[in-house]
VOFILO-636292 format. One record per residue (C-alpha): z, x, y; residue in three letters. Coordinates in steps of 0.5 Angstrom, whole numbers, padded with zeros to 4 digits, always signed. Last residue first. Example, Ala and Ser with C-alpha at 12.3 -4.5 7.8 and 13.67 -1.06 7.14 Angstrom:
! residues 2
+0014+0027-0002SER
+0016+0025-0009ALA
***
This chain:
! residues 132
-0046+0008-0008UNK
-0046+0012-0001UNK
-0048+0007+0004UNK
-0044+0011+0010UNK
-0043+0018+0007UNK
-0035+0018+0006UNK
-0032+0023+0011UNK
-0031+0018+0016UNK
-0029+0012+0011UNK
-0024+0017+0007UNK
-0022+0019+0014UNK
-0020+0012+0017UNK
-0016+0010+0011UNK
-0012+0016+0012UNK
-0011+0015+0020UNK
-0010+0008+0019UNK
-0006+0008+0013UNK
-0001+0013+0017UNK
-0002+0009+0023UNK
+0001+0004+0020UNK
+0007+0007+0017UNK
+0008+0010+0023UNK
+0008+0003+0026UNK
+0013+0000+0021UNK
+0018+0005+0022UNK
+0018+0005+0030UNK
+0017-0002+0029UNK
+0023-0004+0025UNK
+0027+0000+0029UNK
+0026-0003+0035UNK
+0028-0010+0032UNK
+0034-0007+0030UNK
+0036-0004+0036UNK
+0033-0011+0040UNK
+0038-0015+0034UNK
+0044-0010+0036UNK
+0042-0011+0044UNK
+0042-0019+0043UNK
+0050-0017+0039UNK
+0053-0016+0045UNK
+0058-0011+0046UNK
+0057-0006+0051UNK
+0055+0001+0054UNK
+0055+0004+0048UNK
+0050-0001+0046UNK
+0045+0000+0053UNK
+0044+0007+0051UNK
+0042+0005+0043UNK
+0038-0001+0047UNK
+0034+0004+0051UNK
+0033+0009+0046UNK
+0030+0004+0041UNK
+0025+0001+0047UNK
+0022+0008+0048UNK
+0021+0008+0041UNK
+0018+0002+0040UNK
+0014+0003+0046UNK
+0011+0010+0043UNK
+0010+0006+0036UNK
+0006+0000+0040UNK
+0001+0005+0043UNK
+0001+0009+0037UNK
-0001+0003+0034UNK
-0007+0002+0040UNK
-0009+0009+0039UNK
-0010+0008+0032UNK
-0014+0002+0032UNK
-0018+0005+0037UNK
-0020+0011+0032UNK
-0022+0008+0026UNK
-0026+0003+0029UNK
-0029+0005+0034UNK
-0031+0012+0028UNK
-0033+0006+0024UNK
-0038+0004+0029UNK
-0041+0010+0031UNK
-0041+0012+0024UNK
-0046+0006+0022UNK
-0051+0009+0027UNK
-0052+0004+0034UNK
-0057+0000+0035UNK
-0054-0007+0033UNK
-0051-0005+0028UNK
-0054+0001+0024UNK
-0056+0004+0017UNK
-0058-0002+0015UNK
-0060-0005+0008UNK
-0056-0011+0008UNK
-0050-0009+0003UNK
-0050-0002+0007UNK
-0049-0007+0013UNK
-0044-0011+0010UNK
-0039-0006+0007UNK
-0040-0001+0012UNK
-0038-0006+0018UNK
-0032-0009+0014UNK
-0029-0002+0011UNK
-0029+0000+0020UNK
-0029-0007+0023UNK
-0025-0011+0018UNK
-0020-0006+0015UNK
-0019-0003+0022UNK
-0017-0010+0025UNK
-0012-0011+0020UNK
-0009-0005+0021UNK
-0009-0005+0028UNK
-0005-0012+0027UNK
+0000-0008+0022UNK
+0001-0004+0027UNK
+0002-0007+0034UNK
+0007-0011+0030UNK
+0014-0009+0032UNK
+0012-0006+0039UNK
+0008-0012+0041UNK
+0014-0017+0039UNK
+0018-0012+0044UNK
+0013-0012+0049UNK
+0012-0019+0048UNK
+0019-0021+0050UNK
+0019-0016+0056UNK
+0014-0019+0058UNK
+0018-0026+0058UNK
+0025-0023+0060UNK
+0021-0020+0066UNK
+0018-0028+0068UNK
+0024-0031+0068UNK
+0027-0026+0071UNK
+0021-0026+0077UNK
+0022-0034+0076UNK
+0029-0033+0079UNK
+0035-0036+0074UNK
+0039-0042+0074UNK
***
């Protein structure tokens, strides 16, 4: 039987992997909803800011935190790869290859999305608000 501090460890460890293999697809997600979103609802209103804050502010949030959380997610993805490649030479157990994998579709996936966000974040910010 298992200790509830080896029972909470493999649980966190759980959703790190998971964080590390959607992180990215769910900041972009919130990418297009705050930064294209507030743009689109705002100007369609006729203001220029939300709240009291200019329109870029809250674009550039959310631009710029949803990149820093996909490149949270594709740090852990990377960092869980190295570790279950190590831990694979060391034994045969196919839960290490389905982590491996599961690393590895995160460090794909999360640079793609980081790259959508990075591009996308630039066309909003370069873009004058309002435009059109």
């Amino acid at each position: 039987m298992s200790s509830p501090t080896a029972q909470r460890s493999r649980m966190l460890g759980g959703l790190l992997m998971w964080f590390a293999v959607l992180g990215g697809a769910l900041s972009w997600a919130v990418h297009l909803f705050v930064a294209w979103g507030a743009d689109e609802l705002t100007c369609r209103s006729g203001r220029t800011s939300i709240e009291g804050l200019p329109l870029r502010v809250v674009i550039g949030a959310g631009v710029v935190l949803p990149a820093l959380v996909t490149l949270a997610a594709l740090v852990l993805a990377g960092r869980a790869w190295r570790q279950t490649r190590a831990a694979q030479r060391s034994r045969d157990d196919p839960r290490l290859e389905r982590a491996g994998m599961m690393a590895l579709i995160g460090l794909c996936a999360n640079a793609l999305f980081l790259s959508i966000i990075v591009a996308g974040g630039a066309a909003v910010l370069v873009l004058a608000p309002c435009q059109g």
